[in-house]
TORKOL-4160 file (C-alpha; in steps of 0.2 Angstrom, whole numbers, padded with zeros to 4 digits, m for minus):
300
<pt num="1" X="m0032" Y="0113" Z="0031"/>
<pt num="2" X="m0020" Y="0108" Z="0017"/>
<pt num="3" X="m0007" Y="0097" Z="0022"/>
<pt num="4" X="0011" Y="0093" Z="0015"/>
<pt num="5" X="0012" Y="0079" Z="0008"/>
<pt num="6" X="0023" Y="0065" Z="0016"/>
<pt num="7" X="0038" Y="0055" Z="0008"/>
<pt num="8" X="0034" Y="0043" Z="m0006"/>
<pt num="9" X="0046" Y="0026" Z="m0004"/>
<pt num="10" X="0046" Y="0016" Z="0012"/>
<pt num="11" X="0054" Y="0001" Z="0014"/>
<pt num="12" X="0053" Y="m0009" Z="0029"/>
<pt num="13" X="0067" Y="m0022" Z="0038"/>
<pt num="14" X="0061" Y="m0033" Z="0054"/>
<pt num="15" X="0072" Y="m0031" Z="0067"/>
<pt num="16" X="0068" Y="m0043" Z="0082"/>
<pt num="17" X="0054" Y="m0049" Z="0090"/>
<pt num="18" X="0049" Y="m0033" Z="0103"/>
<pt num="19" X="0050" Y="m0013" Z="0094"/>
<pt num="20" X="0049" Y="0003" Z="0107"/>
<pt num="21" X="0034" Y="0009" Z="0098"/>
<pt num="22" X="0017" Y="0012" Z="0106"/>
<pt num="23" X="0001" Y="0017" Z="0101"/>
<pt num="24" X="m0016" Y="0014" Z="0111"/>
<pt num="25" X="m0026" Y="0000" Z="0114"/>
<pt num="26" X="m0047" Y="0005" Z="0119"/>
<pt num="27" X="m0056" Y="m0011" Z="0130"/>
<pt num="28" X="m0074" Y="m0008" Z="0130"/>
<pt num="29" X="m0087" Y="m0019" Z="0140"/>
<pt num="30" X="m0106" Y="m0018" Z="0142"/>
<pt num="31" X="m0112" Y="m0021" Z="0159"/>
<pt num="32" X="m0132" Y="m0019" Z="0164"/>
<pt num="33" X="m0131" Y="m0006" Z="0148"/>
<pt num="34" X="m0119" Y="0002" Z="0154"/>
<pt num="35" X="m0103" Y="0003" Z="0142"/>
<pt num="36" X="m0085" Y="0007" Z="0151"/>
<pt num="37" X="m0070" Y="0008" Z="0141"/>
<pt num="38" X="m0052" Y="0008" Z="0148"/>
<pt num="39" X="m0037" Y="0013" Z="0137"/>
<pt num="40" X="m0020" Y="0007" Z="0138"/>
<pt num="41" X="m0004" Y="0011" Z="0132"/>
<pt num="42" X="0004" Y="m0003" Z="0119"/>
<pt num="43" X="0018" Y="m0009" Z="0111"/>
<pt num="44" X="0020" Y="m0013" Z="0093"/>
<pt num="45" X="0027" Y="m0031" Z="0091"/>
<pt num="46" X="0037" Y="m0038" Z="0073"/>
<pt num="47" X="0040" Y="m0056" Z="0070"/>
<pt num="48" X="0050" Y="m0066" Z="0060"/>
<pt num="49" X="0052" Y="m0059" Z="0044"/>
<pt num="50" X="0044" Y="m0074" Z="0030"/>
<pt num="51" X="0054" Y="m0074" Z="0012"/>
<pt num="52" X="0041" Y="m0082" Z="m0003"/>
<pt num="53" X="0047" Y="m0084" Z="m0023"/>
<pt num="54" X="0033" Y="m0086" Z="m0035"/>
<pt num="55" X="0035" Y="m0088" Z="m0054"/>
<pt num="56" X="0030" Y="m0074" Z="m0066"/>
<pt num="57" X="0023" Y="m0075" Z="m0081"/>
<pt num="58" X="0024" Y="m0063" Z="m0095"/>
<pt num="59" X="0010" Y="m0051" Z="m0095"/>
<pt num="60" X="0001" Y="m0059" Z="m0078"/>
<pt num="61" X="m0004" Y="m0049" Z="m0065"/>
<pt num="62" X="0001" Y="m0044" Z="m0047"/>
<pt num="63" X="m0012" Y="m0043" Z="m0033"/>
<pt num="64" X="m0007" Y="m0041" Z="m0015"/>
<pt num="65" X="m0023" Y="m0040" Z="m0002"/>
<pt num="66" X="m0018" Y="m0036" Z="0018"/>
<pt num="67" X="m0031" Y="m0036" Z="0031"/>
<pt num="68" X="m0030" Y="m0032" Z="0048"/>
<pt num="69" X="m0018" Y="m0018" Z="0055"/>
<pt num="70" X="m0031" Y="m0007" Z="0061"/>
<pt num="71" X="m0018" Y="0001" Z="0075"/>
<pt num="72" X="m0002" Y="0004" Z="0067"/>
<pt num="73" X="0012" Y="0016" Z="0075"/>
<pt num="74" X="0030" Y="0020" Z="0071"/>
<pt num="75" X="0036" Y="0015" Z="0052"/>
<pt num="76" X="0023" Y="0004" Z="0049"/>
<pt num="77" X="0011" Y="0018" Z="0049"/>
<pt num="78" X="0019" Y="0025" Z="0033"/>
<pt num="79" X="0017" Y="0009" Z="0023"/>
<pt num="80" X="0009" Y="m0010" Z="0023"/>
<pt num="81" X="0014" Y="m0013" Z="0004"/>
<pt num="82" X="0029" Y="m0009" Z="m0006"/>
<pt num="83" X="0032" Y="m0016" Z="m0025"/>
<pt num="84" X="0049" Y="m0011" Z="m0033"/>
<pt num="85" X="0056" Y="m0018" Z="m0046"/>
<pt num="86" X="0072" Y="m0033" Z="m0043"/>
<pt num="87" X="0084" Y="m0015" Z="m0049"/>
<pt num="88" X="0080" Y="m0006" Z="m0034"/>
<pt num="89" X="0087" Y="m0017" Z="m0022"/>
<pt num="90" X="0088" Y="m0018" Z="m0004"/>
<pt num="91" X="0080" Y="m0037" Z="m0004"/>
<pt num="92" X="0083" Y="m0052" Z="0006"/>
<pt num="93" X="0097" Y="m0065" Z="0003"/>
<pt num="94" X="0082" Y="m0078" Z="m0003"/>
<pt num="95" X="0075" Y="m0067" Z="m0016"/>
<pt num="96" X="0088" Y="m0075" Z="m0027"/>
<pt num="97" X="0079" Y="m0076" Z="m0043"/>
<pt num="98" X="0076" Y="m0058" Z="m0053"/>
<pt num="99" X="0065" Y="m0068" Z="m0065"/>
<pt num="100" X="0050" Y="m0072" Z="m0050"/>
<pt num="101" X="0039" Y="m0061" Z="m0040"/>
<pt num="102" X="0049" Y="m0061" Z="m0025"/>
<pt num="103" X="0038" Y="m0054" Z="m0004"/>
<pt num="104" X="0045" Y="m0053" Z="0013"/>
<pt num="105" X="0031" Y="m0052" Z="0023"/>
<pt num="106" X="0035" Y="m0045" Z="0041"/>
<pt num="107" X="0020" Y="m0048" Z="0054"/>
<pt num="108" X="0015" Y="m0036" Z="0065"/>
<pt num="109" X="0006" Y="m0035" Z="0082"/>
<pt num="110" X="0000" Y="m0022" Z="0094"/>
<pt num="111" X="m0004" Y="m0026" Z="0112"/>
<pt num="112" X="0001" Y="m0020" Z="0130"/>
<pt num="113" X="0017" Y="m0023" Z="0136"/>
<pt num="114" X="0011" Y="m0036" Z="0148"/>
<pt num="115" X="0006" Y="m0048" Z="0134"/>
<pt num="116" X="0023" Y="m0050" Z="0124"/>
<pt num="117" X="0020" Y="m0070" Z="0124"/>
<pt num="118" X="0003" Y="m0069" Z="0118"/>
<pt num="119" X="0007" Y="m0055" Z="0106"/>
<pt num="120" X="0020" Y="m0067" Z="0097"/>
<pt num="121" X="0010" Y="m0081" Z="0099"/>
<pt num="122" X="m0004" Y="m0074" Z="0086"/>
<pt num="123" X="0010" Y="m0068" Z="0074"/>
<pt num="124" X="0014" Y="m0085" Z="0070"/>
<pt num="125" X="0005" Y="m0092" Z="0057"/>
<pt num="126" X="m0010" Y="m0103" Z="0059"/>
<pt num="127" X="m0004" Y="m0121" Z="0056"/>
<pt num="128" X="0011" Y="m0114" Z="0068"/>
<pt num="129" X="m0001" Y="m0113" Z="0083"/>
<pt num="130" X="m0002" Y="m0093" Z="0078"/>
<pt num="131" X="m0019" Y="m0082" Z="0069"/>
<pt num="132" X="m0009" Y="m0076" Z="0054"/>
<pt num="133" X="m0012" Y="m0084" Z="0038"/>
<pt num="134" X="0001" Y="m0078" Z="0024"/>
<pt num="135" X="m0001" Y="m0084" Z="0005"/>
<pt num="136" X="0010" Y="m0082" Z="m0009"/>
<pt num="137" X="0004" Y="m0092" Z="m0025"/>
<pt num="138" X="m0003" Y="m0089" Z="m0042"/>
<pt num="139" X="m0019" Y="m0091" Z="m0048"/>
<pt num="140" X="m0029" Y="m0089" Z="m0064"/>
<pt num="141" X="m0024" Y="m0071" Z="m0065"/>
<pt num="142" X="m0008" Y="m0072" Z="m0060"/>
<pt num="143" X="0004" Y="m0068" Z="m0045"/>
<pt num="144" X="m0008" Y="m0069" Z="m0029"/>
<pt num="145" X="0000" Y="m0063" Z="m0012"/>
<pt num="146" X="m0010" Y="m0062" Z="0004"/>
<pt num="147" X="m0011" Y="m0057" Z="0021"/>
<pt num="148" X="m0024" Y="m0062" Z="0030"/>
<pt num="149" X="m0032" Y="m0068" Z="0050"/>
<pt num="150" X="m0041" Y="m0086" Z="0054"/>
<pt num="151" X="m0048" Y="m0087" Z="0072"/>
<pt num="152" X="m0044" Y="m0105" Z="0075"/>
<pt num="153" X="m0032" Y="m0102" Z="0088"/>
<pt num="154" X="m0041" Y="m0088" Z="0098"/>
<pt num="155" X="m0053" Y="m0073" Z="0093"/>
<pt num="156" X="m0049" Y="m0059" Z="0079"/>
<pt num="157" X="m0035" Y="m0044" Z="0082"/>
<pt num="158" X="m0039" Y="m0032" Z="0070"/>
<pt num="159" X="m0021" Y="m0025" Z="0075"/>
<pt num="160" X="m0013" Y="m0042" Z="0069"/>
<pt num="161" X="m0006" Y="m0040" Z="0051"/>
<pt num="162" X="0009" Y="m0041" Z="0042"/>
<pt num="163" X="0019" Y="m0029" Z="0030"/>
<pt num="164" X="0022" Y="m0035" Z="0013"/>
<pt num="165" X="0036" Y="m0029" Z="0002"/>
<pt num="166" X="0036" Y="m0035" Z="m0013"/>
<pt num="167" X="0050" Y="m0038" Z="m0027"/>
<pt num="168" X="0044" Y="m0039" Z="m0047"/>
<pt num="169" X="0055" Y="m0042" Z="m0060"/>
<pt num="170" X="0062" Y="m0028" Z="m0070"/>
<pt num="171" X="0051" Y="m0035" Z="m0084"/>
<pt num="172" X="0035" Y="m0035" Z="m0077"/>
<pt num="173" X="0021" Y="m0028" Z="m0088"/>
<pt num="174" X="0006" Y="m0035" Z="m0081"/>
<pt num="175" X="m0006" Y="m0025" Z="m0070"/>
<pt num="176" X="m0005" Y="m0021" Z="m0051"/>
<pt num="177" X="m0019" Y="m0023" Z="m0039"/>
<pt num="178" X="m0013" Y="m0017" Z="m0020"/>
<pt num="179" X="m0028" Y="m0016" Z="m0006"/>
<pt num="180" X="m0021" Y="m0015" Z="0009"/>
<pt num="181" X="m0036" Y="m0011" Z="0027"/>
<pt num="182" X="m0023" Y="0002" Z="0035"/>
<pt num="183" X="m0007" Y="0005" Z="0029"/>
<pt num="184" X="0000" Y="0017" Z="0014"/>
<pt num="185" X="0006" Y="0010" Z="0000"/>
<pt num="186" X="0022" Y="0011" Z="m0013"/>
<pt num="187" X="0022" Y="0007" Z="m0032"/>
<pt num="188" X="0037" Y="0009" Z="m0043"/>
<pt num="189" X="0039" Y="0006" Z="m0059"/>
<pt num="190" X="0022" Y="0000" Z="m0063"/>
<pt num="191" X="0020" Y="m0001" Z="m0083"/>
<pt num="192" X="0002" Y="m0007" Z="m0087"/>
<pt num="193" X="m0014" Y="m0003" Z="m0077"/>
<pt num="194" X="m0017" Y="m0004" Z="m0058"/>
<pt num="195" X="m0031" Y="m0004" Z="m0047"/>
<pt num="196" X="m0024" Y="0003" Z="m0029"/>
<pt num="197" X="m0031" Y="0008" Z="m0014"/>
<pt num="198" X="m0030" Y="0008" Z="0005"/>
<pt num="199" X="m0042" Y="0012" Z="0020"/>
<pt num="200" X="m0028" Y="0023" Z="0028"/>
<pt num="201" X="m0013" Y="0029" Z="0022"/>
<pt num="202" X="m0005" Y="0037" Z="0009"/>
<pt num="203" X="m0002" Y="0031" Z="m0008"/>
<pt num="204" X="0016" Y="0033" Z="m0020"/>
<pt num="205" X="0013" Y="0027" Z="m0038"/>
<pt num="206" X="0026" Y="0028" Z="m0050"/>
<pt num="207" X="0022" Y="0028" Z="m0069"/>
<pt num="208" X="0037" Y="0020" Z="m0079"/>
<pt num="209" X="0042" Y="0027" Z="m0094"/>
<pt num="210" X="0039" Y="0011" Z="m0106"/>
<pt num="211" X="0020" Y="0011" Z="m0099"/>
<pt num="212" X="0009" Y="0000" Z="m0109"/>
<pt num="213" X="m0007" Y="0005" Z="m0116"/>
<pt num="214" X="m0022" Y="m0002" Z="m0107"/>
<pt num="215" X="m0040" Y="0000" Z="m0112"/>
<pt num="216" X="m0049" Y="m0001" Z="m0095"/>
<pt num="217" X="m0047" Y="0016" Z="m0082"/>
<pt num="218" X="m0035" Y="0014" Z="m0070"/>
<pt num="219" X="m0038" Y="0019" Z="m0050"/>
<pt num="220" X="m0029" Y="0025" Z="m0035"/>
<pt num="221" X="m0037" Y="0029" Z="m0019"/>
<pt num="222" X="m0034" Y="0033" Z="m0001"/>
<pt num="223" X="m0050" Y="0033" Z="0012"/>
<pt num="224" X="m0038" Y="0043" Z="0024"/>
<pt num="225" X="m0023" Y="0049" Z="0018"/>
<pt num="226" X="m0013" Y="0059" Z="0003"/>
<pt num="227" X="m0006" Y="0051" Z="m0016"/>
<pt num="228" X="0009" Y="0055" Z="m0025"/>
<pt num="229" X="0007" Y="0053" Z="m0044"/>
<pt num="230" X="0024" Y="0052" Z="m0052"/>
<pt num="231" X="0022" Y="0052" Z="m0072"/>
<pt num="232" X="0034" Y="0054" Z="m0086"/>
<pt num="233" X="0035" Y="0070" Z="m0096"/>
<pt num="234" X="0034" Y="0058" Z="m0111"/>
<pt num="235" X="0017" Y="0052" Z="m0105"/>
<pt num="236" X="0001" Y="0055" Z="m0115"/>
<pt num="237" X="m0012" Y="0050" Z="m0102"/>
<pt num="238" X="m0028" Y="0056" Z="m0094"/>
<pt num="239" X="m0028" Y="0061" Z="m0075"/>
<pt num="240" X="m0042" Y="0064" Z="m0065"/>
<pt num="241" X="m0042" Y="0069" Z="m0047"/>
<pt num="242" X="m0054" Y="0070" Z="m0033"/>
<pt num="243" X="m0053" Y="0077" Z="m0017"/>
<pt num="244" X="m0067" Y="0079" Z="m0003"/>
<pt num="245" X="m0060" Y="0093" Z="0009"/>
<pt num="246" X="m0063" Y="0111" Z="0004"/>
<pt num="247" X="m0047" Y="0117" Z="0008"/>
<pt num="248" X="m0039" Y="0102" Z="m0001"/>
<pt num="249" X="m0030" Y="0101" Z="m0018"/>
<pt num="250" X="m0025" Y="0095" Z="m0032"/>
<pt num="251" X="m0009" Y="0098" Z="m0037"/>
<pt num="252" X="m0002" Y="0095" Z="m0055"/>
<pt num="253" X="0016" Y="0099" Z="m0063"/>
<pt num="254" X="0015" Y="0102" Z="m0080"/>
<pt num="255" X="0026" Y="0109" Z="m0095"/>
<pt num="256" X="0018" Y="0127" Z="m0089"/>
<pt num="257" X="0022" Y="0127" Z="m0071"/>
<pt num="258" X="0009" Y="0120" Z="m0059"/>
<pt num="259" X="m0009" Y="0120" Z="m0058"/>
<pt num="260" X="m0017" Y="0120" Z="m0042"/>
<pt num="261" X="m0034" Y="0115" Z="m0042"/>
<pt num="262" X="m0044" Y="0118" Z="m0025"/>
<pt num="263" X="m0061" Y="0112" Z="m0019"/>
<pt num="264" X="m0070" Y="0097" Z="m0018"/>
<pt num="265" X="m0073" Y="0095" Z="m0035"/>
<pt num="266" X="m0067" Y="0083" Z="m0046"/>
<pt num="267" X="m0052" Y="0091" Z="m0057"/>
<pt num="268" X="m0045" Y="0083" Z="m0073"/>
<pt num="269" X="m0029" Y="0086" Z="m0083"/>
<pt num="270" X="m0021" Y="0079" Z="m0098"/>
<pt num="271" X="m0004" Y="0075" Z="m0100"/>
<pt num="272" X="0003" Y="0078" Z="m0116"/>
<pt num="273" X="0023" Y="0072" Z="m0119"/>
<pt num="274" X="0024" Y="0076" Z="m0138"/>
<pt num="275" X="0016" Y="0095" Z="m0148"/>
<pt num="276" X="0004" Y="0087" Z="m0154"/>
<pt num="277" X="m0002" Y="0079" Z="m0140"/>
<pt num="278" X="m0008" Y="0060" Z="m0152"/>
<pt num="279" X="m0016" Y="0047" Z="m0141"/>
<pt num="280" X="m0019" Y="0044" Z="m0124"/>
<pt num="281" X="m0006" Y="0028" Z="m0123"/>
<pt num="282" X="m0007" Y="0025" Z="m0108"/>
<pt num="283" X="m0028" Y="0026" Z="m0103"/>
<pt num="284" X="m0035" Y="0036" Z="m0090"/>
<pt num="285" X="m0033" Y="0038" Z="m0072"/>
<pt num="286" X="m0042" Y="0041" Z="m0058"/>
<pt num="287" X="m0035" Y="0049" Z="m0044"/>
<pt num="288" X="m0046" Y="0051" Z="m0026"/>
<pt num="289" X="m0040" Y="0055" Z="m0009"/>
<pt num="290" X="m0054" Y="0060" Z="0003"/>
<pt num="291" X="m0056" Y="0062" Z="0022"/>
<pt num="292" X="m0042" Y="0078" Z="0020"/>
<pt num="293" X="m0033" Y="0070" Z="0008"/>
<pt num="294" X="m0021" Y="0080" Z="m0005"/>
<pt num="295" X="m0015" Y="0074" Z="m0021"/>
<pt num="296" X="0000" Y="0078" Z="m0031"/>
<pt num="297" X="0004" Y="0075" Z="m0049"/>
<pt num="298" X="0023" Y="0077" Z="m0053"/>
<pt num="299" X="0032" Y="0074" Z="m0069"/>
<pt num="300" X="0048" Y="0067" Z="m0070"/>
């Protein structure tokens, strides 16, 4: 079955402590080698949003790495990662400086309604009483944001993470790297190479218009979910895409109308922005969306 695929740019705001969203939580336990599993109904929890600054260096690059998550309901379904440019707006009062990588992590929990306290509890961070360990630094490569768990104060949650949305300045030309467990993720104006990819979700990269050459492929792939390709008509640039379903597809925009590729077969396009099609400025890309996944190339 081909899907639709679902809005590109989400952008998430904390708003309290408690959210009326539910999911389900599965409890299973092995008894004389008998396994029983009871279900419950939960609530999704956010905490208190936490505002980093990390200085940027011309030409460094940006990884942000999420764990955890595994049950996500509501708008945090859409998206775990966004990265926009200082422009765009829409940040906190404490992402004061456009020149510095700017993140907002919002942590986020699901548990039955019943265990509000101990949901918060683990959303706190770690040397706070809590199981949530949030980073934002720089390291030989450059900017270094993470997300991750520590069981120091109690066992693992797979469904304890945090959303990261992330603020680069309008400058930035250095590579993107975005994992992220369980959770889509949102790229704009991305200029050099990226390396993207989540376990579940969807994925919305935007290729700017003064995109830098790179020599080494560039990647973006969903295990569960659909990707959104946004190029400019300018571009000269190699795209592959790969999906896994035999009813999915590839769908590319080009000068000619669109070309919809189906199958499971990998497809490849090439973008030419001038006649004489010169160059492949800015590399190739590799696009793969499986388990039902769709992609879509547009040009803008």
């Amino acid at each position: 079955m081909t899907r639709f695929l679902r809005s590109a740019f989400v952008s998430l705001v904390a708003a309290g402590v408690a959210a009326s969203l539910t999911g389900c939580k599965v409890d299973c336990d092995t008894e004389d080698g008998t396994t029983r599993c009871i279900g419950e109904t939960t609530v999704q929890y956010t905490g208190t949003p936490i505002v980093r600054q990390v200085a940027w260096a011309d030409g460094q690059r940006l990884f942000v790495g999420i764990t955890g998550g595994n049950l996500r309901v509501g708008n945090t379904a859409s998206t775990s990662i966004t990265i926009n440019p200082h422009s765009t707006g829409g940040k906190p009062a404490e992402c004061s400086d456009p020149a510095q990588v700017c993140v907002r992590f919002i942590p986020i929990n699901n548990d039955t309604k019943d265990r509000e306290a101990e949901a918060t509890r683990q959303m706190k961070q770690v040397a706070d009483g809590g199981n949530l360990n949030v980073a934002a630094g720089t390291d030989a490569s450059g900017v270094n944001i993470q997300v991750t768990q520590n069981g120091t104060n109690g066992k693992y949650n797979s469904s304890l993470s945090a959303v990261a949305d992330v603020w680069v300045p309008d400058a930035f030309n250095g590579d993107v790297v975005a994992k992220s467990e369980s959770g889509g993720i949102s790229v704009r104006g991305a200029r050099r190479g990226a390396e993207v990819q989540t376990g579940l979700g969807s994925i919305a990269f935007d290729l700017a218009p003064n995109a830098l050459p790179t020599g080494a492929d560039s990647r973006i792939t969903t295990d569960n979910g659909d990707i959104i390709f946004r190029v400019p008509t300018a571009s000269n640039i190699s795209i592959q895409g790969k999906v896994s379903g035999q009813s999915d597809v590839v769908r590319i925009d080009n000068a000619a109308g669109w070309q919809m590729l189906d199958g499971s077969t990998e497809q490849a396009a090439t973008f030419c922005g001038n006649a004489a099609c010169t160059g492949q400025t800015q590399g190739n890309w590799v696009l793969t969306a499986t388990s039902l996944g769709s992609i879509q190339v547009n040009l803008y």
